[in-house]
C-alpha positions in Angstrom: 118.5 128.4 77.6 119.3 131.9 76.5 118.7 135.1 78.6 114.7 136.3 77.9 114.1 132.5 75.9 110.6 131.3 78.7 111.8 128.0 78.0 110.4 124.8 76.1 107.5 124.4 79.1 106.3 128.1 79.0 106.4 128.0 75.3 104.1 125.3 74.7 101.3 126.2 77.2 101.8 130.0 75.4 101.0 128.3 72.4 98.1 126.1 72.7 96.4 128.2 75.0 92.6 128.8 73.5 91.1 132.4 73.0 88.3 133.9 71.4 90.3 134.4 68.4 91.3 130.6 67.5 91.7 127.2 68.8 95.0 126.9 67.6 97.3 125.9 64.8 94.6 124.2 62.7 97.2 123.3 59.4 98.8 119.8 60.8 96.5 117.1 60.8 96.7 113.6 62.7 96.0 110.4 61.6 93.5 109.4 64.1 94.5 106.5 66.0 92.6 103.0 66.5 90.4 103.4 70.1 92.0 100.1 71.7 95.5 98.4 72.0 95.6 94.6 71.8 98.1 92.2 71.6 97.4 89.1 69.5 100.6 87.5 69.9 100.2 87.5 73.7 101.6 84.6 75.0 99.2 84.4 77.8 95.8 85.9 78.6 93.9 86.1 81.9 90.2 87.5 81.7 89.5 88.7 85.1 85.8 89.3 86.7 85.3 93.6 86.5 82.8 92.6 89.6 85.6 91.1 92.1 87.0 92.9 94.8 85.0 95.8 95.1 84.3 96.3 99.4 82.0 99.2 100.2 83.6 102.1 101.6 82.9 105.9 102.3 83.9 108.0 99.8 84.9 110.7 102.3 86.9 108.6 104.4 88.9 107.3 101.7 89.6 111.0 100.5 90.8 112.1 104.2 93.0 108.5 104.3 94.6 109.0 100.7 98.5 109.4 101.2 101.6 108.2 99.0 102.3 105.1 100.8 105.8 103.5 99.8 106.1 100.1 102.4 104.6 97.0 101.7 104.1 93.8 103.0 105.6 90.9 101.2 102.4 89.1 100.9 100.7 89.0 96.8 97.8 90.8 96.0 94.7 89.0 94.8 93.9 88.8 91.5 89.9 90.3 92.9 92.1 93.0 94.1 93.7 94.0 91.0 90.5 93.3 88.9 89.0 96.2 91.5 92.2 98.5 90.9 92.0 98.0 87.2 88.3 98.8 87.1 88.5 101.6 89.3 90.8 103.2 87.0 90.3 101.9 83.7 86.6 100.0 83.8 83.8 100.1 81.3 81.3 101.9 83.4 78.5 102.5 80.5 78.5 101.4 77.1 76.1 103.7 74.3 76.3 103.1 70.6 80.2 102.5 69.9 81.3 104.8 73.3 82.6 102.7 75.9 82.6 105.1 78.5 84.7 104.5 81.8 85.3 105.4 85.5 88.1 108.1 85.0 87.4 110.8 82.4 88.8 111.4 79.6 88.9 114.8 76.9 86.2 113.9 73.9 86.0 110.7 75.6 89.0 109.7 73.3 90.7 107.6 76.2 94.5 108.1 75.0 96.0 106.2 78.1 97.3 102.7 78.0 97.6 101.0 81.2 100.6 98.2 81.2 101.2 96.2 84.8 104.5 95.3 85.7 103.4 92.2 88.4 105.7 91.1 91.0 103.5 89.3 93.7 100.0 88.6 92.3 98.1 85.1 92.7 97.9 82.9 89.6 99.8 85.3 87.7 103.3 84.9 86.2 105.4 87.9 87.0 106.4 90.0 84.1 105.1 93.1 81.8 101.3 92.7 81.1 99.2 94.8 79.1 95.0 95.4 80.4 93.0 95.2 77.2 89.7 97.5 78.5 86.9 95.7 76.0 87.6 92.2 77.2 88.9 93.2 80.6 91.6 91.2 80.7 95.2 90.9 81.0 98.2 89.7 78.0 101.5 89.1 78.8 104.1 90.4 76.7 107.2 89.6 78.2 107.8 87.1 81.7 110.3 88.1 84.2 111.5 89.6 87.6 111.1 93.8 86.1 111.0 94.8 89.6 115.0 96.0 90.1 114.7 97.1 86.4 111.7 99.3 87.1 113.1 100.8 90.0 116.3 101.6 88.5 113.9 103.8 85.4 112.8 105.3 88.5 115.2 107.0 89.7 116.4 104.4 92.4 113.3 104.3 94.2 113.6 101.3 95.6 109.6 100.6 96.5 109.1 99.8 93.1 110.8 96.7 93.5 109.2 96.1 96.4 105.7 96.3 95.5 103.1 94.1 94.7 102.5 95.6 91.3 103.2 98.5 89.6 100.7 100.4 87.1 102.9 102.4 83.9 100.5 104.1 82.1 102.0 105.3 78.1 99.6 108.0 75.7 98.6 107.3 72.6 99.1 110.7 70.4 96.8 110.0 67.6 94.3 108.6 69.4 93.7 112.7 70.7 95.9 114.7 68.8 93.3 114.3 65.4 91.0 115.9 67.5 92.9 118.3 69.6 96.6 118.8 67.8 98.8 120.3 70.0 96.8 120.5 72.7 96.0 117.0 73.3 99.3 117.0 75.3 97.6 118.8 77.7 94.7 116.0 78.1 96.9 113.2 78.0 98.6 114.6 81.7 95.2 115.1 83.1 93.9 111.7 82.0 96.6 110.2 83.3 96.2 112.1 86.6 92.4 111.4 86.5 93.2 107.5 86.4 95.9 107.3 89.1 93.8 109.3 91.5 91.2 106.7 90.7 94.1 103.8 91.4 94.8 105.7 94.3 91.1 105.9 96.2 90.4 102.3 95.2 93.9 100.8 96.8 92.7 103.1 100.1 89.5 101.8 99.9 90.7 98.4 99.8 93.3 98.9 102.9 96.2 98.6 99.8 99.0 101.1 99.7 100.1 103.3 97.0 102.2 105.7 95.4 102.6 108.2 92.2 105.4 108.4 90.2 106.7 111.2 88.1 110.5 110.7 88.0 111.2 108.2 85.4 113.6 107.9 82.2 111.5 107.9 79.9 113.0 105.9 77.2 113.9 102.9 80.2 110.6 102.9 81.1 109.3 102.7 77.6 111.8 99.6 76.7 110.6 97.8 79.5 107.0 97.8 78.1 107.9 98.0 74.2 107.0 101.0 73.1 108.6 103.5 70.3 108.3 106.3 72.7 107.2 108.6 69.4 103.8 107.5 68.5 103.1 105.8 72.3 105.1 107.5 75.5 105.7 106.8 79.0 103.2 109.1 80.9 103.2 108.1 85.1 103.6 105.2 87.4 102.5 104.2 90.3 103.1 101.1 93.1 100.5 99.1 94.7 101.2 97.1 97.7 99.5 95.3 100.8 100.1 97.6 104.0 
């Protein structure tokens, strides 16, 4: 970076920022992408119940308890647990007309972020990558195997990754908010993301689970791993879930 150049970062929020005198390059338009991801050729699919697993719990206390938790126990998660993780972050909470509307929000209600499950310990599933498809609330398997030492090695080396019960990758769809928003929509697809995983993050508290963000990830490993071009669809954030 030259001397006086603010950098890629800096230049970006400079130039999508709104003011009273424009939203924003209007002259590129985006296709706008198709509101769901499925998987046809999925060579196994698991409908789970979006009512299991849920335990009452006080909102409060769950915020207070909320930490990055990175030791597990080596016993699986249930699949009632992870059908309460996945609807606490990703769950049809109201449906009006053709808006499927869910627990985490989401800019136009456009809902850019794809959730993919790498699953190391979880009863009656096979481990490998699976994909959550929101209108059926179920889970597709794209590709069986150990991903665990794989994951963890995207990561950066951290090790709990292999060592947890599953971990959530979330990926962004451009199109699906960038026909809408352009440029900006890059901004929303960060805060959706964070909106979901803080959502992930209350529910595994709430359930006595532990968890933990990450942002340090190569991208393009990470995006191999769950088969996407990492142009039109890109590796967002990732988190681990574990019993404590």
């Amino acid at each position: 970076m030259s001397e006086g150049d603010p950098g890629i970062g800096r230049r970006y929020l400079q130039e999508t920022r709104y003011t009273r005198a424009g939203l924003g390059e209007r002259g590129r338009v985006y296709p706008r992408g198709e509101p769901y991801k499925h998987y046809p050729a999925a060579s196994m699919r698991v409908k789970l119940n979006p009512e299991a697993g849920r335990r009452p719990q006080d909102l409060w206390e769950c915020l207070k308890r909320r930490r990055s938790l990175r030791q597990y126990r080596e016993r699986p998660l249930t699949q009632e647990e992870l059908a309460a993780l996945l609807w606490a972050t990703q769950g049809i909470s109201l449906a009006v007309r053709n808006f499927l509307f869910r627990t985490a929000p989401s800019a136009g209600a456009l809902y850019p972020v794809e959730t993919y499950l790498a699953v190391l310990r979880v009863e009656g599933l096979e481990p490998g990558i699976w994909h959550f498809h929101v209108p059926e609330f179920s889970l597709e398997l794209l590709s069986a195997g150990h991903y665990g030492p794989a994951l963890a090695a995207a990561c950066l080396s951290q090790n709990f990754m292999a060592t947890a019960a599953v971990d959530f990758i979330w990926t962004g769809i451009l199109n699906r908010c960038q026909w809408k928003y352009r440029e900006r929509a890059i901004r929303y697809l960060f805060l959706d993301a964070g909106h979901i995983c803080q959502n992930l993050m209350l529910a595994a508290t709430a359930l006595g689970l532990g968890c933990c963000p990450v942002g340090a990830f190569f991208d393009e490993e990470v995006e191999r791993l769950v088969g996407v071009d990492g142009e039109e669809e890109v590796s967002l954030y990732l988190a681990a879930v574990g019993p404590l």
